[in-house]
HTML snippet that shows the backbone in 3Dmol.js (N, CA, C, O; Angstrom):
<script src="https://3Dmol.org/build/3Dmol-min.js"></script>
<div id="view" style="width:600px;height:400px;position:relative"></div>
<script>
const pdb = `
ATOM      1  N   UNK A   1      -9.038  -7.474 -29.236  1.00  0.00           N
ATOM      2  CA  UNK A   1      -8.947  -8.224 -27.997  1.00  0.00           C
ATOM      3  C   UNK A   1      -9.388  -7.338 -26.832  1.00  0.00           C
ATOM      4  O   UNK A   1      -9.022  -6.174 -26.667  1.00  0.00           O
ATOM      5  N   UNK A   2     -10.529  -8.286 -25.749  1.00  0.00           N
ATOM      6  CA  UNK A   2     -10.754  -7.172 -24.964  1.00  0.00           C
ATOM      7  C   UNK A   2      -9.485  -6.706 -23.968  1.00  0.00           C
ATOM      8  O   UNK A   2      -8.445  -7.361 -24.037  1.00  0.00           O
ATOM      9  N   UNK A   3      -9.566  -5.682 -23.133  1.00  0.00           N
ATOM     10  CA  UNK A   3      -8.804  -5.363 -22.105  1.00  0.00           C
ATOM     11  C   UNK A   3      -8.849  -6.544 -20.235  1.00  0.00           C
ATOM     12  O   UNK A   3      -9.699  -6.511 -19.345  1.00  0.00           O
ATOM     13  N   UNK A   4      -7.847  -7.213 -20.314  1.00  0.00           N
ATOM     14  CA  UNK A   4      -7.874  -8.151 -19.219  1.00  0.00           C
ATOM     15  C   UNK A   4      -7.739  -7.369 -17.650  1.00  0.00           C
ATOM     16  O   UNK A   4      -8.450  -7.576 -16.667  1.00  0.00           O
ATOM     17  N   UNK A   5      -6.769  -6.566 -17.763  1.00  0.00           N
ATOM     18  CA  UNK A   5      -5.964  -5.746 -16.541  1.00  0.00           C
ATOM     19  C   UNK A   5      -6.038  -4.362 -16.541  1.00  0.00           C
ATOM     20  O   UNK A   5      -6.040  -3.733 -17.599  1.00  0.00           O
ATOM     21  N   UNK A   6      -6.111  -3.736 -15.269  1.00  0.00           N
ATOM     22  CA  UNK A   6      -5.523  -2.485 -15.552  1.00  0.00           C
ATOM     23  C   UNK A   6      -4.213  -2.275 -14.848  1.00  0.00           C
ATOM     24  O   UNK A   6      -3.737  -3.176 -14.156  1.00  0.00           O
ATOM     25  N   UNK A   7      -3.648  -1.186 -14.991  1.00  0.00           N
ATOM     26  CA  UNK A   7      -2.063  -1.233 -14.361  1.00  0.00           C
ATOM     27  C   UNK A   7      -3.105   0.587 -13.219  1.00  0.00           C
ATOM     28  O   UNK A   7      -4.247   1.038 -13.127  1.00  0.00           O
ATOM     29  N   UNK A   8      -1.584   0.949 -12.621  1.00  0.00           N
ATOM     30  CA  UNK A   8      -2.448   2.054 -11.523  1.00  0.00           C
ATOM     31  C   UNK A   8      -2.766   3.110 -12.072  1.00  0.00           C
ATOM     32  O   UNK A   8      -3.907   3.489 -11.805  1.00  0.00           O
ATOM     33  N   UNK A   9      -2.024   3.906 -12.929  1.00  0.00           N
ATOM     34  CA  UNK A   9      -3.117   4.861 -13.703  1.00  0.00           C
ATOM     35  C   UNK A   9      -4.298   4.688 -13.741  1.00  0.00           C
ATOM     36  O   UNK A   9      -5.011   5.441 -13.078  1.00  0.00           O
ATOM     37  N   UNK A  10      -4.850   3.696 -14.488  1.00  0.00           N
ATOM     38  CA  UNK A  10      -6.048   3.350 -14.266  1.00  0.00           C
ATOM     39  C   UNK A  10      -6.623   3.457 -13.332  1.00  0.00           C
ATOM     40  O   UNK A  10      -7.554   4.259 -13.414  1.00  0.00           O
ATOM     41  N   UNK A  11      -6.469   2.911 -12.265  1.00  0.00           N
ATOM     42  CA  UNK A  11      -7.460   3.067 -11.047  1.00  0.00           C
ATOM     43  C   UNK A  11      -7.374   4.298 -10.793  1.00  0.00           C
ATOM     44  O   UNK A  11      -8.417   4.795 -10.368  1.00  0.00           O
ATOM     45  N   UNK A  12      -6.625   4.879 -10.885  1.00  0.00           N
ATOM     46  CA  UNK A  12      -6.774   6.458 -10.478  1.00  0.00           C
ATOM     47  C   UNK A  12      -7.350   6.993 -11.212  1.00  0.00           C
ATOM     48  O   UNK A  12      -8.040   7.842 -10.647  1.00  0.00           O
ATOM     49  N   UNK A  13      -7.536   6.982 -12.707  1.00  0.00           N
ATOM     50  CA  UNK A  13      -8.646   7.530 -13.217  1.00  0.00           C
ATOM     51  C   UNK A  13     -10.092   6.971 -13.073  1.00  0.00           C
ATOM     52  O   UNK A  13     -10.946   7.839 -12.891  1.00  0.00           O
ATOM     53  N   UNK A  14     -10.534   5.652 -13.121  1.00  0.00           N
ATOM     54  CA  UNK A  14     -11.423   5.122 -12.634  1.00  0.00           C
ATOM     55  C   UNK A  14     -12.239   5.317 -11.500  1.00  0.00           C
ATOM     56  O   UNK A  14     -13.467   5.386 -11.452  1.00  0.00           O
ATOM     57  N   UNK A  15     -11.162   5.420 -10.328  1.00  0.00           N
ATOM     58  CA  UNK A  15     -11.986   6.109  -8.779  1.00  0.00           C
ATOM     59  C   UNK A  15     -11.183   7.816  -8.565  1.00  0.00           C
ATOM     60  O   UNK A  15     -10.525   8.327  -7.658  1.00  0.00           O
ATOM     61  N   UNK A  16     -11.609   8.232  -9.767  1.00  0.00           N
ATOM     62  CA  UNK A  16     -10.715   9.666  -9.907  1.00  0.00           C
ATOM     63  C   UNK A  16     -10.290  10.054  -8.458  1.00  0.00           C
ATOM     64  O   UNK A  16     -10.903  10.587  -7.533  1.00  0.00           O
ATOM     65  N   UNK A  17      -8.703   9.480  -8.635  1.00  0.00           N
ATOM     66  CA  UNK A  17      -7.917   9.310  -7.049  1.00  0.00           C
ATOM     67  C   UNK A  17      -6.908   9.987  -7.521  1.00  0.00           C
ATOM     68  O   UNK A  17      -7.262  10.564  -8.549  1.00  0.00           O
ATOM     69  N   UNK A  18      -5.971  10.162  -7.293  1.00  0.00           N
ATOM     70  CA  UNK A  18      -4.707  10.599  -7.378  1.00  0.00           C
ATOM     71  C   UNK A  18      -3.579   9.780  -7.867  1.00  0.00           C
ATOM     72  O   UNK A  18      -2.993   9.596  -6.800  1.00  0.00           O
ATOM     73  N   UNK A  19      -3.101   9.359  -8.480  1.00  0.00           N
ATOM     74  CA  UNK A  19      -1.651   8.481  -8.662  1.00  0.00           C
ATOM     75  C   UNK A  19      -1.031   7.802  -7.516  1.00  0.00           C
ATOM     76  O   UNK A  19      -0.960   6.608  -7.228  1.00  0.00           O
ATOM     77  N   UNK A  20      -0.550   8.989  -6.866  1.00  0.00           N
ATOM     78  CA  UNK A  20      -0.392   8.527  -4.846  1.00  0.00           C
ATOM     79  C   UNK A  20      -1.162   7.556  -4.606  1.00  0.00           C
ATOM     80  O   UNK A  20      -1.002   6.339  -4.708  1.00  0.00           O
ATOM     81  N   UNK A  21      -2.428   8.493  -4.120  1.00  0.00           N
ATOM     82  CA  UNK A  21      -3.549   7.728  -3.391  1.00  0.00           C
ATOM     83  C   UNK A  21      -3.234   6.095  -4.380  1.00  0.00           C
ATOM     84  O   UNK A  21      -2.887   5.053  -3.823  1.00  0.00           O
ATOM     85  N   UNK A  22      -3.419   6.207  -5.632  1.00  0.00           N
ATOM     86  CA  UNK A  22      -3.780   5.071  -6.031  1.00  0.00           C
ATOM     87  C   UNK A  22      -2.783   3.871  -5.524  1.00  0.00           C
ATOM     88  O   UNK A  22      -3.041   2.677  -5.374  1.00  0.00           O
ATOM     89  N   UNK A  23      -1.554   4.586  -5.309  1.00  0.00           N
ATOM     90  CA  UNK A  23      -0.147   3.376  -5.270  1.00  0.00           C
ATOM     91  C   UNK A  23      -0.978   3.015  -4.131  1.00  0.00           C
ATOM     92  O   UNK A  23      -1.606   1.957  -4.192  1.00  0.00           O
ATOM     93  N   UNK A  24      -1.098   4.059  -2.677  1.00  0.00           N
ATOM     94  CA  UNK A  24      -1.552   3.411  -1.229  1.00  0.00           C
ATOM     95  C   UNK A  24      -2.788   2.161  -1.301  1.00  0.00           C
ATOM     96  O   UNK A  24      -2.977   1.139  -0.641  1.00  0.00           O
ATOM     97  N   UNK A  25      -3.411   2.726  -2.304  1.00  0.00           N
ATOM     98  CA  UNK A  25      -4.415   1.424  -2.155  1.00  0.00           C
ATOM     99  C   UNK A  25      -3.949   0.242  -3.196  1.00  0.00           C
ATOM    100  O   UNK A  25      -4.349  -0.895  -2.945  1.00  0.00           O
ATOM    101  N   UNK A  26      -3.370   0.389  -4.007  1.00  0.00           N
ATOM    102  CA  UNK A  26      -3.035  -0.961  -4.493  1.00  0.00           C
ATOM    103  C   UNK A  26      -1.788  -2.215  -3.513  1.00  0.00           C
ATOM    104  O   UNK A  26      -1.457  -3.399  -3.581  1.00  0.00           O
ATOM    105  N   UNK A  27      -1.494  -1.061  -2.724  1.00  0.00           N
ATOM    106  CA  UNK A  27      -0.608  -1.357  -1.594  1.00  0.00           C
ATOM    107  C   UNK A  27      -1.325  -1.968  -0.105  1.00  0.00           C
ATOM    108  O   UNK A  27      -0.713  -2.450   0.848  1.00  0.00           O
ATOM    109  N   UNK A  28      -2.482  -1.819  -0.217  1.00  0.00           N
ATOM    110  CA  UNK A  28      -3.422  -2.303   0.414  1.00  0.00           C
ATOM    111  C   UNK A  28      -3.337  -4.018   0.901  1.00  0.00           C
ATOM    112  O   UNK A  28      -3.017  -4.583  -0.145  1.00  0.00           O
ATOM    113  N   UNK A  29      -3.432  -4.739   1.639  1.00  0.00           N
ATOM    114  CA  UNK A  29      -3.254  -6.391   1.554  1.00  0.00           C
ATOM    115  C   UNK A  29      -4.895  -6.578   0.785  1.00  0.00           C
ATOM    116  O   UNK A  29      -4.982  -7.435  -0.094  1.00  0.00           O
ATOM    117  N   UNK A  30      -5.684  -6.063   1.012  1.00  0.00           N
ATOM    118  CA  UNK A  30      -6.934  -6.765   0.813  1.00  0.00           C
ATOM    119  C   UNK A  30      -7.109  -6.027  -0.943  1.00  0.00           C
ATOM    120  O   UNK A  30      -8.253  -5.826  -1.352  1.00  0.00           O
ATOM    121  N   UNK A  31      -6.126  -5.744  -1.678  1.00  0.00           N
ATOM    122  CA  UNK A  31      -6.142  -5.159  -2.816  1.00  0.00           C
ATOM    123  C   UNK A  31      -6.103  -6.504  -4.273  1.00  0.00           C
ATOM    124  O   UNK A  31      -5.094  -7.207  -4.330  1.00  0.00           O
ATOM    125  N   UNK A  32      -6.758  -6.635  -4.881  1.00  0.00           N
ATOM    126  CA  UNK A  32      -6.635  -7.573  -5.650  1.00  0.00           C
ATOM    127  C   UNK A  32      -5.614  -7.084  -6.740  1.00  0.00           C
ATOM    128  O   UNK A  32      -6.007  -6.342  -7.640  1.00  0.00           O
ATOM    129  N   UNK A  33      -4.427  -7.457  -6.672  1.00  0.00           N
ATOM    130  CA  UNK A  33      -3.441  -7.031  -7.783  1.00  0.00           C
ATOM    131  C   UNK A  33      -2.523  -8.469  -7.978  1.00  0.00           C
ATOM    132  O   UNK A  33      -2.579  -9.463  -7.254  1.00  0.00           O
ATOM    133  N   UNK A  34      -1.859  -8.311  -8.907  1.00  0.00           N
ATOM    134  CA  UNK A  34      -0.400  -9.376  -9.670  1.00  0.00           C
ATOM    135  C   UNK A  34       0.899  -8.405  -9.810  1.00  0.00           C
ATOM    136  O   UNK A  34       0.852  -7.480 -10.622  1.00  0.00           O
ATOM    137  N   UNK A  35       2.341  -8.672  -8.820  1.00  0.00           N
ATOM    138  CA  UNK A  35       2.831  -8.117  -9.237  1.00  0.00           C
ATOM    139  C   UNK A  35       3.835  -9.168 -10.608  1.00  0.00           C
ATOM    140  O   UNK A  35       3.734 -10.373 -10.836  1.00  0.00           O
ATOM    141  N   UNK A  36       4.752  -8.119 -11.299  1.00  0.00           N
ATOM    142  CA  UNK A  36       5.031  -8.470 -12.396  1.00  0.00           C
ATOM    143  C   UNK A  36       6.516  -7.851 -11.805  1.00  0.00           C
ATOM    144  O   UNK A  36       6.733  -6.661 -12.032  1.00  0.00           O
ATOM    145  N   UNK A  37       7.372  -8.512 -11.174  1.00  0.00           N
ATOM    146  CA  UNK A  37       8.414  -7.943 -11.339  1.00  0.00           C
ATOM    147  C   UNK A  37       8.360  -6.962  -9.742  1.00  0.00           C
ATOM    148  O   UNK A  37       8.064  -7.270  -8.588  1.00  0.00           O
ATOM    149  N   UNK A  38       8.834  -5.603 -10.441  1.00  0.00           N
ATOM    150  CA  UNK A  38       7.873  -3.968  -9.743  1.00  0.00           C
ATOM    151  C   UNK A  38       6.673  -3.893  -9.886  1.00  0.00           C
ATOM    152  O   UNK A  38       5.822  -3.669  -9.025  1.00  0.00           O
ATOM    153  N   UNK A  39       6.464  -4.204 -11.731  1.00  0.00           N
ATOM    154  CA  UNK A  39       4.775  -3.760 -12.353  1.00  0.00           C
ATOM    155  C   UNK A  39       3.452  -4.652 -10.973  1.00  0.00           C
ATOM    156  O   UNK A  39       3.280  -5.716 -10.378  1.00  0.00           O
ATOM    157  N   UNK A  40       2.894  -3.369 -11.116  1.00  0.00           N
ATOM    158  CA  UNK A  40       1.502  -3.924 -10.477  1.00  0.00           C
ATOM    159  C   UNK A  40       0.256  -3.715 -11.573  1.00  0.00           C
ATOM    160  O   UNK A  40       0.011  -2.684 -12.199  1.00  0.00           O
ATOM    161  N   UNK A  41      -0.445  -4.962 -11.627  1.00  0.00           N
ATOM    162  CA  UNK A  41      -1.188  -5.516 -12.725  1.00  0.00           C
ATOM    163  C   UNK A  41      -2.470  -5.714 -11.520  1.00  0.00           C
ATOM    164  O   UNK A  41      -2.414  -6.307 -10.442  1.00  0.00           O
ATOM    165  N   UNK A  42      -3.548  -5.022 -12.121  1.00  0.00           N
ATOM    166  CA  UNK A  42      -5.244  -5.667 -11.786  1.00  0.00           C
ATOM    167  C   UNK A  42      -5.664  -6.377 -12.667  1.00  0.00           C
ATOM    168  O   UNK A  42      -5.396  -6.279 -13.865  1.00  0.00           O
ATOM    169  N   UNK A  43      -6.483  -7.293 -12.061  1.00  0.00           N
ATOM    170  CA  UNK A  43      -7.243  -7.878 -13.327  1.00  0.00           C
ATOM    171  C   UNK A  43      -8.769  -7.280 -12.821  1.00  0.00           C
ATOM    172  O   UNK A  43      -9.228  -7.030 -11.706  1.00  0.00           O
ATOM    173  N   UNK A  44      -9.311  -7.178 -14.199  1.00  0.00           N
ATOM    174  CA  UNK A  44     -10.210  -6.279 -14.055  1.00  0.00           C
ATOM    175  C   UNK A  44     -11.678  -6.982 -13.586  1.00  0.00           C
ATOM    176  O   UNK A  44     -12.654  -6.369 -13.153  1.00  0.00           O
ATOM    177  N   UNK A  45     -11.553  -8.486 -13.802  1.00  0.00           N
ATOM    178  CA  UNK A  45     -12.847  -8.970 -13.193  1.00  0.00           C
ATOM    179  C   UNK A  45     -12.388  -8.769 -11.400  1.00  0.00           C
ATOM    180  O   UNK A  45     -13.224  -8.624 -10.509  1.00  0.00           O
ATOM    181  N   UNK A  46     -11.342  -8.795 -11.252  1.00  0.00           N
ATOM    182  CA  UNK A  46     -11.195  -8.934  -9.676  1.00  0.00           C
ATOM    183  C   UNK A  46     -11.787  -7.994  -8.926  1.00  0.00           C
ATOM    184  O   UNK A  46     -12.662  -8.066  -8.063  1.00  0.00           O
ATOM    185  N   UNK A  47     -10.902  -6.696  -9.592  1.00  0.00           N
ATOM    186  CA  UNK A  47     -11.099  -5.522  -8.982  1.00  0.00           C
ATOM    187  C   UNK A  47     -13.064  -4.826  -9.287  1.00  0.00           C
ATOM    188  O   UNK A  47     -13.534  -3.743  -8.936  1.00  0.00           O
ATOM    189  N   UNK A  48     -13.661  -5.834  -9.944  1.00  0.00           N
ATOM    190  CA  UNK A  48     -15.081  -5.223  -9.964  1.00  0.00           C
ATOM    191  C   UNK A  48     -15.778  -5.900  -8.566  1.00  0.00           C
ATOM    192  O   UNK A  48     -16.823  -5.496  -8.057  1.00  0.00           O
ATOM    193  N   UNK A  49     -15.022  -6.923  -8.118  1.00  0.00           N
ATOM    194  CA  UNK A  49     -15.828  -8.279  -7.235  1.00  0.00           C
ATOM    195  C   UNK A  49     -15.404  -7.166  -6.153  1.00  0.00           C
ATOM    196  O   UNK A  49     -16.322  -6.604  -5.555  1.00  0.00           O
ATOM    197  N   UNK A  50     -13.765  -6.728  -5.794  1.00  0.00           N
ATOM    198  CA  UNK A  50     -13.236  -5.938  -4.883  1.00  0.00           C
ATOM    199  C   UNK A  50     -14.465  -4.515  -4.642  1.00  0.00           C
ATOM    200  O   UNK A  50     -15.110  -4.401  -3.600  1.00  0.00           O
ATOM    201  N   UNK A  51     -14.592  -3.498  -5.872  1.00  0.00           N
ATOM    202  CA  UNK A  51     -15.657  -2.740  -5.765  1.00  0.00           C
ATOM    203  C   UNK A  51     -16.147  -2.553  -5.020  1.00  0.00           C
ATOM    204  O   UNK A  51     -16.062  -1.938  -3.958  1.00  0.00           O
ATOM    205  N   UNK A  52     -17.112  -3.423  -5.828  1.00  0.00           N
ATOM    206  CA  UNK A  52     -18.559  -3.907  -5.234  1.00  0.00           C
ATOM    207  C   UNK A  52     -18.760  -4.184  -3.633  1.00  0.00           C
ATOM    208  O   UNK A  52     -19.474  -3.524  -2.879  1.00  0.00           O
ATOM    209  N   UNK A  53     -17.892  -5.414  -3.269  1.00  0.00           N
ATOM    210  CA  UNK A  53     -17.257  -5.005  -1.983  1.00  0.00           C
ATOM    211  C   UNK A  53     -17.329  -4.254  -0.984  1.00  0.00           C
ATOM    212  O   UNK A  53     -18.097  -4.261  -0.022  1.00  0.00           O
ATOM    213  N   UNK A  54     -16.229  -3.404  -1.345  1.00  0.00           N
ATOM    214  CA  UNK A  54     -16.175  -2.225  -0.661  1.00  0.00           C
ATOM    215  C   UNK A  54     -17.767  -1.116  -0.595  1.00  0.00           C
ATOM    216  O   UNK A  54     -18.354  -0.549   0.327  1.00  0.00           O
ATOM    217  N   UNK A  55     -17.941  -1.196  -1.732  1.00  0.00           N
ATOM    218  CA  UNK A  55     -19.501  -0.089  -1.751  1.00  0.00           C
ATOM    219  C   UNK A  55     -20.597  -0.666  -1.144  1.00  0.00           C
ATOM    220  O   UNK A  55     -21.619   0.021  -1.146  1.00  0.00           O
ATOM    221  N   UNK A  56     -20.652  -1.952  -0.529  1.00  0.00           N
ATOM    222  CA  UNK A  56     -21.631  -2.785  -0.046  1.00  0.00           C
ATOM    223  C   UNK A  56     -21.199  -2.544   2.138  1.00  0.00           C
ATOM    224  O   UNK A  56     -21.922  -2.572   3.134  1.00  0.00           O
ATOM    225  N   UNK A  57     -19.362  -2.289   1.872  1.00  0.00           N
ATOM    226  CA  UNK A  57     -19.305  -2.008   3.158  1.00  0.00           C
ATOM    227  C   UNK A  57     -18.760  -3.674   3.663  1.00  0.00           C
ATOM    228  O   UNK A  57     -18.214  -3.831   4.755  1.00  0.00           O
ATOM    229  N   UNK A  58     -18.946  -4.566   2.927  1.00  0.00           N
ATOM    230  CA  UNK A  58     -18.606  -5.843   3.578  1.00  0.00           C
ATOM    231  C   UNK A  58     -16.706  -5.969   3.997  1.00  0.00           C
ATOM    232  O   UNK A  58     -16.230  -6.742   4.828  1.00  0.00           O
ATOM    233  N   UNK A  59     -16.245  -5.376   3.489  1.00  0.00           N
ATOM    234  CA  UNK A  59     -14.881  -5.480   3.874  1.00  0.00           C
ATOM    235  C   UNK A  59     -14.520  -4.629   4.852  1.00  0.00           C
ATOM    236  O   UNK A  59     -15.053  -3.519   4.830  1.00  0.00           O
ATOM    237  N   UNK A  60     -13.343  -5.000   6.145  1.00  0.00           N
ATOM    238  CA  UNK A  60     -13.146  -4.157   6.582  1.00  0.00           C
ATOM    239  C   UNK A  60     -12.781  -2.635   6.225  1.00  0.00           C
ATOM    240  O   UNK A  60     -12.243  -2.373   5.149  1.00  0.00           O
ATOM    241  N   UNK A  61     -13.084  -1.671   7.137  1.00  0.00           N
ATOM    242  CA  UNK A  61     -12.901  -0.241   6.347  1.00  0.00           C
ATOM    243  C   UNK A  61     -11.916   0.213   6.928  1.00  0.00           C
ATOM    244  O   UNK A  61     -11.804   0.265   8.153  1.00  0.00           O
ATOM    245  N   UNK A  62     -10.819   0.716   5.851  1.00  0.00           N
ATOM    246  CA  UNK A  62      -9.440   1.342   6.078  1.00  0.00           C
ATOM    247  C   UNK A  62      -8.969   2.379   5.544  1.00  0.00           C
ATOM    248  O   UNK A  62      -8.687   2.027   4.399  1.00  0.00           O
ATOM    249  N   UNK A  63      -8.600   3.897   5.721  1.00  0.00           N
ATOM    250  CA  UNK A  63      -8.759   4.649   5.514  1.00  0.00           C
ATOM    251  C   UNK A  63      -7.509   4.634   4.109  1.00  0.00           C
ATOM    252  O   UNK A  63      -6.434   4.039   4.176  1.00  0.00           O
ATOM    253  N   UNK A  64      -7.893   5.270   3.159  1.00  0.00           N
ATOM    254  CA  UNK A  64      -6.914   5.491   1.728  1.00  0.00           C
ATOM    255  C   UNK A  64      -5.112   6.100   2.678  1.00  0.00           C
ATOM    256  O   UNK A  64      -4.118   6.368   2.003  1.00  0.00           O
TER     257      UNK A  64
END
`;
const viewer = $3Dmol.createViewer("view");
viewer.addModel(pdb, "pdb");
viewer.setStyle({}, {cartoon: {color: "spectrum"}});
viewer.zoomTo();
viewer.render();
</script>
């Protein structure tokens, strides 16, 4: 089965960030996440649309 989500480890290895850093940006409003409870869940098509996004510059820019 493929992989649907990532949880924040992930993103921190993904945009090799920090754990920290990563909570601040999943903490972000404009952050595409699900919480579960506490658990914070990405889904992984979101967070590619989010990306992209950001590397294009179209979203406002807010510092990590």
């Amino acid at each position: 089965m493929e992989k649907r989500i990532y949880n924040v480890a992930d993103i921190a290895d993904i945009l090799s960030i920090s754990k920290p850093k990563a909570y601040e940006l999943v903490h972000r409003a404009d952050f595409p996440k699900i919480m579960i409870g506490r658990a914070i869940r990405i889904p992984i098509e979101s967070f590619n649309v989010w990306l992209a996004q950001e590397a294009r510059g179209t979203h406002e820019e807010r510092p990590l």
